[in-house]
KOLLUMGU-759292 format. One record per residue: residue in three letters; x, y, z of N, C-alpha, C in turn; residue number from 1. Coordinates in steps of 0.05 Angstrom, whole numbers. Layout:
N
+------+--------+--------+--------+--------+--------+--------+--------+--------+--------+------+
: resn :   n.xx :   n.yy :   n.zz :  ca.xx :  ca.yy :  ca.zz :   c.xx :   c.yy :   c.zz : resi :
+------+--------+--------+--------+--------+--------+--------+--------+--------+--------+------+
:  ala :      X :      Y :      Z :      X :      Y :      Z :      X :      Y :      Z :  NUM :
...
+------+--------+--------+--------+--------+--------+--------+--------+--------+--------+------+
//
This chain:
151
+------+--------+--------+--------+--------+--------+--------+--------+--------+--------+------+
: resn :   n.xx :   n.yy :   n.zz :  ca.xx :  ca.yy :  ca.zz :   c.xx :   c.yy :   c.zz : resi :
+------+--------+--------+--------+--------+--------+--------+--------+--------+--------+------+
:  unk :   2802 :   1669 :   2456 :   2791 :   1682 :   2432 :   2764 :   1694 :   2439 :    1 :
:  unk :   2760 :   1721 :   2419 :   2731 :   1729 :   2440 :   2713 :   1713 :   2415 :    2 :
:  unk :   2688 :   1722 :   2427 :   2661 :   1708 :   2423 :   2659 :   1721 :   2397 :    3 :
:  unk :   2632 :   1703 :   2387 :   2629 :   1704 :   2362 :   2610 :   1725 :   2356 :    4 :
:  unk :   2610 :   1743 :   2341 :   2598 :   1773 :   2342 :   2590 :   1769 :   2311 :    5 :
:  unk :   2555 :   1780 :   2311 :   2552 :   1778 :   2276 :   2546 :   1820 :   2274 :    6 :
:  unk :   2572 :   1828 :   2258 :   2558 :   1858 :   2252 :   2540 :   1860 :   2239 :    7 :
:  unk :   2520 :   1849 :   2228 :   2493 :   1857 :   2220 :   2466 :   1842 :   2236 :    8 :
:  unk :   2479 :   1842 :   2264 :   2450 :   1826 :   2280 :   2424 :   1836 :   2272 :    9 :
:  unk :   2432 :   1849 :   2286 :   2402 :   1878 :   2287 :   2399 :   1878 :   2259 :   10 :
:  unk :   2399 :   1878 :   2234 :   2392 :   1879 :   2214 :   2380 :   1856 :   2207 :   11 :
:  unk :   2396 :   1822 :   2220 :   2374 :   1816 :   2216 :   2351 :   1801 :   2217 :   12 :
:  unk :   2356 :   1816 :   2258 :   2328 :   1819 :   2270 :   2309 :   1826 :   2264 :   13 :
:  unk :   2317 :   1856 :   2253 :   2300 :   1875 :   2233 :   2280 :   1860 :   2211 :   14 :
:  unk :   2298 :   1838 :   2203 :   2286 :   1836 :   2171 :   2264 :   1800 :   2182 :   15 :
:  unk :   2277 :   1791 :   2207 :   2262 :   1764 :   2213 :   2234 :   1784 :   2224 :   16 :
:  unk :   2237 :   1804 :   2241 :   2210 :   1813 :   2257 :   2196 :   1824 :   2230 :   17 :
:  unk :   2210 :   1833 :   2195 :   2193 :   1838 :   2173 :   2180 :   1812 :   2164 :   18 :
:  unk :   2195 :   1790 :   2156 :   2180 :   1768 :   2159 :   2155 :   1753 :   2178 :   19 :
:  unk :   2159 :   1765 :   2199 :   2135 :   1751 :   2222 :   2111 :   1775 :   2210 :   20 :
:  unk :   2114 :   1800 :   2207 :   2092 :   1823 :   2204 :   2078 :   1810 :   2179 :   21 :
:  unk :   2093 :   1809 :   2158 :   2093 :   1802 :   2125 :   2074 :   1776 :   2131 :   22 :
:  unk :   2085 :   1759 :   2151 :   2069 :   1737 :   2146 :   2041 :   1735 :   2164 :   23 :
:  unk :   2037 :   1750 :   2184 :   2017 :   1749 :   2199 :   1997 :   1772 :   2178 :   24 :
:  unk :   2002 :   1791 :   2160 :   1987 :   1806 :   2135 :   1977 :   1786 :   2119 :   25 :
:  unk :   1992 :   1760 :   2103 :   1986 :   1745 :   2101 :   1966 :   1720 :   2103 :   26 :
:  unk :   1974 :   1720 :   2132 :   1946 :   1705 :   2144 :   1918 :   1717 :   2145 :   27 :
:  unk :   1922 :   1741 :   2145 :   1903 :   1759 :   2148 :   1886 :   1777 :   2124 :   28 :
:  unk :   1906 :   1760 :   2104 :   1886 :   1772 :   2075 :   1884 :   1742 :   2069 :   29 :
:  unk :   1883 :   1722 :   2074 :   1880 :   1696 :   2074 :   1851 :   1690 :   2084 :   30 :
:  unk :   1852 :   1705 :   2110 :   1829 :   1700 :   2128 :   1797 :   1725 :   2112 :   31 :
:  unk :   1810 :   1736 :   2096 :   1789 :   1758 :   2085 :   1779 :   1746 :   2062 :   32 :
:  unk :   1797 :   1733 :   2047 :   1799 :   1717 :   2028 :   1768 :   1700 :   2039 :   33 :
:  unk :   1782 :   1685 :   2046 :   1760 :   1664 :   2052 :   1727 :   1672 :   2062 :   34 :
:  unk :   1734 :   1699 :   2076 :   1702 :   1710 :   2083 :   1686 :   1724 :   2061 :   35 :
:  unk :   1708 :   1732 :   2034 :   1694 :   1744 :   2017 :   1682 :   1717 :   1998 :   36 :
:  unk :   1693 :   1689 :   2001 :   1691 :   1672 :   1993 :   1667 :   1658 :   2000 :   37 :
:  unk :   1662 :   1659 :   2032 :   1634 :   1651 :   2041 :   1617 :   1674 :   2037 :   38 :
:  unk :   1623 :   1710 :   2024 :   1602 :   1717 :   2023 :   1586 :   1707 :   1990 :   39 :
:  unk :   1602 :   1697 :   1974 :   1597 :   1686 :   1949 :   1580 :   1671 :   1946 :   40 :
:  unk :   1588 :   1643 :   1969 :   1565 :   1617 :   1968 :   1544 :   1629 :   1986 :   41 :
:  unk :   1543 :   1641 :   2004 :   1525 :   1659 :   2012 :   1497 :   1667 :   1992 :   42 :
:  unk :   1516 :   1693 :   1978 :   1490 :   1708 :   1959 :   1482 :   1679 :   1943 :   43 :
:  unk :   1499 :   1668 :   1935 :   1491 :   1637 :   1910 :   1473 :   1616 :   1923 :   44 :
:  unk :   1473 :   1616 :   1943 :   1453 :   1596 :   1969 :   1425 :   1614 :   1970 :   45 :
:  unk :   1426 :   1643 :   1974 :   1398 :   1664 :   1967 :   1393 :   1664 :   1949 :   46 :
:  unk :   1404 :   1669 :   1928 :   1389 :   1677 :   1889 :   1376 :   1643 :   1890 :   47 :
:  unk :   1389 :   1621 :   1894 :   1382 :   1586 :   1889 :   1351 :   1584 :   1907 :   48 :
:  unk :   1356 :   1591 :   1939 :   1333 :   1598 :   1951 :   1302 :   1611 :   1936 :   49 :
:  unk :   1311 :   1629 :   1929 :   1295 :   1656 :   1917 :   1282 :   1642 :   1888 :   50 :
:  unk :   1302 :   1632 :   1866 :   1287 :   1629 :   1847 :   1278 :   1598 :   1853 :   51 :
:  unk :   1277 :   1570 :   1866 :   1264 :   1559 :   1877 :   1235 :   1563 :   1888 :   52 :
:  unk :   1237 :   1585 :   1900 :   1206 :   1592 :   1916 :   1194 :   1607 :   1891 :   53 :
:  unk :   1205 :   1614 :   1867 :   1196 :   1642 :   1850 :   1185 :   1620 :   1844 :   54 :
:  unk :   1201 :   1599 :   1828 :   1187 :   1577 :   1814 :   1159 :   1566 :   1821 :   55 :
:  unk :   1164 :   1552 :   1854 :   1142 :   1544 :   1871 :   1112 :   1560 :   1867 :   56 :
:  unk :   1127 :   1585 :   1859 :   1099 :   1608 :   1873 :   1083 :   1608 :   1844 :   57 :
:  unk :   1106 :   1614 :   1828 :   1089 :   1613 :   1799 :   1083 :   1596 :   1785 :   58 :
:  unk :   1081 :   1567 :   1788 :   1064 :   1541 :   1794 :   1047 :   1545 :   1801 :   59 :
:  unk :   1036 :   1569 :   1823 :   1005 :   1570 :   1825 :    993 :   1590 :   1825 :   60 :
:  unk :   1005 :   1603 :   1814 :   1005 :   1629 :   1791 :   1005 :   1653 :   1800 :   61 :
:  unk :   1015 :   1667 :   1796 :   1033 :   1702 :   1795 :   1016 :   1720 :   1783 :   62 :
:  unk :   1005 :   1738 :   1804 :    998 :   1761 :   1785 :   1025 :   1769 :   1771 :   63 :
:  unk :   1014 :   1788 :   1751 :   1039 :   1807 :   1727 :   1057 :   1824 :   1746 :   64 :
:  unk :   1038 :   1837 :   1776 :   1063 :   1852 :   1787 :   1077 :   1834 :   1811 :   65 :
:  unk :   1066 :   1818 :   1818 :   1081 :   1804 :   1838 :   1097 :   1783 :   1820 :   66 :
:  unk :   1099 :   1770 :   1792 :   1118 :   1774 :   1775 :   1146 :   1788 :   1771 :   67 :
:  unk :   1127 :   1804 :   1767 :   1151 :   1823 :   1763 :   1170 :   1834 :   1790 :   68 :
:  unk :   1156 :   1839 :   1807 :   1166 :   1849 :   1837 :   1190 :   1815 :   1838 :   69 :
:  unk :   1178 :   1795 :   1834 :   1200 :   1770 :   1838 :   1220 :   1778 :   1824 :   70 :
:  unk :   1215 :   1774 :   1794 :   1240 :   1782 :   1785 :   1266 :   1799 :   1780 :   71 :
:  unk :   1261 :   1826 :   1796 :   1275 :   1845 :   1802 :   1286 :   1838 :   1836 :   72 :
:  unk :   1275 :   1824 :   1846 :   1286 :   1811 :   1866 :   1302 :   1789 :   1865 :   73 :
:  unk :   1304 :   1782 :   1837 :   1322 :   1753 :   1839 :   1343 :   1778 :   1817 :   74 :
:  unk :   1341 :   1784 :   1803 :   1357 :   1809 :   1796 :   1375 :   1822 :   1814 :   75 :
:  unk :   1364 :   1843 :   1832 :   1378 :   1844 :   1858 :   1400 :   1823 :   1875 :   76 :
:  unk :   1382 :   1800 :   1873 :   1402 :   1771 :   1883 :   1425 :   1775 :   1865 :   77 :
:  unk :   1426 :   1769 :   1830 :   1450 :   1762 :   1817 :   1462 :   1783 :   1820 :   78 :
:  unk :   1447 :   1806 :   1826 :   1474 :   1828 :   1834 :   1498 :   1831 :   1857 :   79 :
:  unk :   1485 :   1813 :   1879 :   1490 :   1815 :   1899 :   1520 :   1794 :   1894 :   80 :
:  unk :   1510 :   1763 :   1877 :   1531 :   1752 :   1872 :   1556 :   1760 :   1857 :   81 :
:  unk :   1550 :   1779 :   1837 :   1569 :   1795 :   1819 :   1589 :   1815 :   1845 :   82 :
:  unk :   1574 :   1830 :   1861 :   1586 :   1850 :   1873 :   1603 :   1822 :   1898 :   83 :
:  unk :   1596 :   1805 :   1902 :   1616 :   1787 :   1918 :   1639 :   1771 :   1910 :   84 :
:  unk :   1627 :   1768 :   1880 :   1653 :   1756 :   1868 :   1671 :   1774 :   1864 :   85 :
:  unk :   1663 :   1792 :   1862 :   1683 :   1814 :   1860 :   1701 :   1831 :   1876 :   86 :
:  unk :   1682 :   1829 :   1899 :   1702 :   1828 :   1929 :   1717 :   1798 :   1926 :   87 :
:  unk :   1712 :   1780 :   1923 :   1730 :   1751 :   1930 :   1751 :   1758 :   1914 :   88 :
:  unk :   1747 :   1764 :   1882 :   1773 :   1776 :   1876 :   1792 :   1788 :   1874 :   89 :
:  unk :   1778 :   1813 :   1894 :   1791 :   1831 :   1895 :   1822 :   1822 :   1927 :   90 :
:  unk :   1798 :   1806 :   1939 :   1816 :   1801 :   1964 :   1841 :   1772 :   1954 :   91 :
:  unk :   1833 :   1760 :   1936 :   1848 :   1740 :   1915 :   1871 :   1757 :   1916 :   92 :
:  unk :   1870 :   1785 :   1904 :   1895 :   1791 :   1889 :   1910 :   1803 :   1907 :   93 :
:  unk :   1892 :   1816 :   1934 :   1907 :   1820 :   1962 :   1924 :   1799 :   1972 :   94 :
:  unk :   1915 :   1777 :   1974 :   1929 :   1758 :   1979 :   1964 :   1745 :   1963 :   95 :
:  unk :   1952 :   1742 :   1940 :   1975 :   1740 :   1917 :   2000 :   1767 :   1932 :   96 :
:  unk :   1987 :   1793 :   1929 :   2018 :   1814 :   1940 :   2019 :   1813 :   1962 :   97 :
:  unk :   2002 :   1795 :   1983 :   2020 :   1792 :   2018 :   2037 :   1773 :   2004 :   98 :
:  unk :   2030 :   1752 :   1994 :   2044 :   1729 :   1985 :   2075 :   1734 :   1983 :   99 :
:  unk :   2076 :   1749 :   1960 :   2100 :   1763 :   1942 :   2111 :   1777 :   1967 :  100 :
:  unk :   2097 :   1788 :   1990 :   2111 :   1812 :   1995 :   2128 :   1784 :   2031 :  101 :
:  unk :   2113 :   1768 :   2029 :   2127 :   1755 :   2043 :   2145 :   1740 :   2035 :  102 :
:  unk :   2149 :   1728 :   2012 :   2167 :   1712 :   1993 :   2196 :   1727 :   1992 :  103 :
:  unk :   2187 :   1751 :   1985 :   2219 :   1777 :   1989 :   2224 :   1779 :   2009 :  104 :
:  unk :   2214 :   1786 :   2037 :   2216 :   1790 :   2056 :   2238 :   1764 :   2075 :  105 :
:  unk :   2222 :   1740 :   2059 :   2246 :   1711 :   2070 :   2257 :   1710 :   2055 :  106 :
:  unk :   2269 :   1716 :   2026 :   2297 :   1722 :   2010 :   2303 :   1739 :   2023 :  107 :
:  unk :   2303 :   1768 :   2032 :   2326 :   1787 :   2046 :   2331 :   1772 :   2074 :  108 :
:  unk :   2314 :   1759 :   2084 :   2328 :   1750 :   2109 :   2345 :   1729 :   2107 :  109 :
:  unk :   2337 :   1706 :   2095 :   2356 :   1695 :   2089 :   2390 :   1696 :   2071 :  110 :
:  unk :   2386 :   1714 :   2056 :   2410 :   1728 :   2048 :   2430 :   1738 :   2074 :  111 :
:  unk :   2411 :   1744 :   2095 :   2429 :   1748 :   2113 :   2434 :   1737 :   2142 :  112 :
:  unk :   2421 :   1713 :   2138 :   2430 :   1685 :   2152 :   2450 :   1674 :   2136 :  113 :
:  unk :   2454 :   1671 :   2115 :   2474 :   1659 :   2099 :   2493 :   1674 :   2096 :  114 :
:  unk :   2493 :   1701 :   2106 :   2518 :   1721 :   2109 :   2530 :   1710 :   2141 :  115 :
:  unk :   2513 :   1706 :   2163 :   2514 :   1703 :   2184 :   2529 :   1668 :   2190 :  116 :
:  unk :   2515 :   1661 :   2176 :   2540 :   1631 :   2175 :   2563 :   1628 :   2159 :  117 :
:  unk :   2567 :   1641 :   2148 :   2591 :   1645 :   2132 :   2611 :   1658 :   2154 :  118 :
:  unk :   2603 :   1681 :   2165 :   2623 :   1696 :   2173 :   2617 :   1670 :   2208 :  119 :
:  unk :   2606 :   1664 :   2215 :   2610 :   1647 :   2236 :   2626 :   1620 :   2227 :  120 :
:  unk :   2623 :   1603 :   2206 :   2648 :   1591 :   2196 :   2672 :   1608 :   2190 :  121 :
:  unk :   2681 :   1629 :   2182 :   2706 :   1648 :   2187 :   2721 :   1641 :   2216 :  122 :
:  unk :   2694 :   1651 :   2234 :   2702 :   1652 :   2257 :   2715 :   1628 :   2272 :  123 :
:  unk :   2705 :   1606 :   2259 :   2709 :   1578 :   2279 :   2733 :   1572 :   2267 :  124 :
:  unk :   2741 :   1581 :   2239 :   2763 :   1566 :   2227 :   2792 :   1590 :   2238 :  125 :
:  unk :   2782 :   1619 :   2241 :   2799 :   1632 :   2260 :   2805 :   1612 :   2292 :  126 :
:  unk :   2787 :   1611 :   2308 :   2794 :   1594 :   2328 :   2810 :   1576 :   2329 :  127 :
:  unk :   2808 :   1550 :   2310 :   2814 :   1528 :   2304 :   2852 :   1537 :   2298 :  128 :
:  unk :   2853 :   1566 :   2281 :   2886 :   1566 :   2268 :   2893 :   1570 :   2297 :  129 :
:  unk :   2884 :   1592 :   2314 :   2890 :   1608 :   2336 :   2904 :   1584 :   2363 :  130 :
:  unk :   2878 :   1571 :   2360 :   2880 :   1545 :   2379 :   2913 :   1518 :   2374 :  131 :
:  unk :   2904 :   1518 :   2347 :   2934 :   1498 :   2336 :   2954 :   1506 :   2344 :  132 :
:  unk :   2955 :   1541 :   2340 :   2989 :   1555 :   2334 :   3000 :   1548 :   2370 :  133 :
:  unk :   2967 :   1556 :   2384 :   2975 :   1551 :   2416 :   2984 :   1532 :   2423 :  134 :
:  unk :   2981 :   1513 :   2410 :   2979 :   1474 :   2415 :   3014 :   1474 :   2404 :  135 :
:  unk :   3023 :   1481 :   2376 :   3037 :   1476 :   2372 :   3060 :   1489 :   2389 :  136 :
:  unk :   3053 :   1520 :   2404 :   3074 :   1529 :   2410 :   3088 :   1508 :   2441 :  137 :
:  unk :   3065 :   1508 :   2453 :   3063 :   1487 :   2474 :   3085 :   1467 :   2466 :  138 :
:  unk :   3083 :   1452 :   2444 :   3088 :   1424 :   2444 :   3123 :   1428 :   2432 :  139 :
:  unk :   3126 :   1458 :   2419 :   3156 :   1463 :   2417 :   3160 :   1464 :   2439 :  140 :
:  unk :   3163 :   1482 :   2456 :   3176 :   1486 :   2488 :   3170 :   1465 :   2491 :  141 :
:  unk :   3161 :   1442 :   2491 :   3161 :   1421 :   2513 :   3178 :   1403 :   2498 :  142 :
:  unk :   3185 :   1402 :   2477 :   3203 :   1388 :   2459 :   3232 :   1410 :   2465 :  143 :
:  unk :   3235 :   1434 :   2470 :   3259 :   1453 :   2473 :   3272 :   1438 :   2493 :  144 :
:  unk :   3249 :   1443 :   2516 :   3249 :   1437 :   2552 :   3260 :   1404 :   2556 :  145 :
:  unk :   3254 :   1389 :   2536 :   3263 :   1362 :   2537 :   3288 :   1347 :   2527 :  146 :
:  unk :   3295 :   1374 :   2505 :   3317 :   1371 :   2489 :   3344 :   1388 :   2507 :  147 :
:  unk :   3331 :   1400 :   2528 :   3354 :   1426 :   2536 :   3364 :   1442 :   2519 :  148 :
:  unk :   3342 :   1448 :   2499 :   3354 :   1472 :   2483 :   3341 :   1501 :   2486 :  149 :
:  unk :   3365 :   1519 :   2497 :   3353 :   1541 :   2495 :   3348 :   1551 :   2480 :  150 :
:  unk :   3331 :   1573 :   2478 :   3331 :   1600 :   2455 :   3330 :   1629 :   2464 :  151 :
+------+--------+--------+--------+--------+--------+--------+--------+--------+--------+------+
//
């Protein structure tokens, strides 16, 4: 009997090497994720810094413009936190569609691994009839050959 042949290999090779891409995108808005995430506690570690020392300083008292110059500088800071959370989010929702886009990516492949064992159980239970009918034909002639009956 010949060998076991799947007609949609290459298809799906195709769709496992989409899975490895899908999932290494993945890792990689994962890994952005997380840097837009340390740039967050970042700016939040500077504005905490900043109004700490603002405090310190104006304890021993602030002129009106060096005042003011602080507080457009701790201003500046909460901006800085707003514009990072907002990259973290933005790379959040990058993440979520690698997610999705790898989640499909291992349903089409697997759809066609489970095509691929199917038709490879076909195949074994082809063998198995192919193999019997041989076994059985064998074991007539040798029952013919024993009996002296021709045909």
């Amino acid at each position: 009997m010949k060998r076991f042949h799947f007609r949609l290999a290459r298809v799906l090779e195709m769709r496992e090497h989409e899975v490895e891409a899908c999932r290494v995108a993945f890792l990689a808005a994962q890994a952005e994720l997380a840097s837009a995430q340390g740039g967050v506690t970042s700016a939040q570690q500077v504005a905490a810094e900043s109004t700490a020392a603002l405090r310190d300083r104006s304890a021993a008292g602030l002129s009106p413009i060096e005042l003011l110059a602080s507080q457009a500088g701790a201003g500046r800071r909460y901006a800085e936190i707003r514009v990072a959370e907002y990259e973290a989010r933005r790379e959040a929702g990058k993440v979520e569609a690698a997610r999705s886009k790898l989640v499909e990516a291992r349903m089409r492949a697997r759809a066609l691994e489970h095509l691929r064992e199917r038709a490879l159980e076909q195949h074994r239970a082809e063998v198995n009839r192919v193999e019997q009918a041989e076994l059985d034909e064998v074991s007539s002639r040798t029952v013919r050959v024993a009996l002296g009956v021709r045909r």
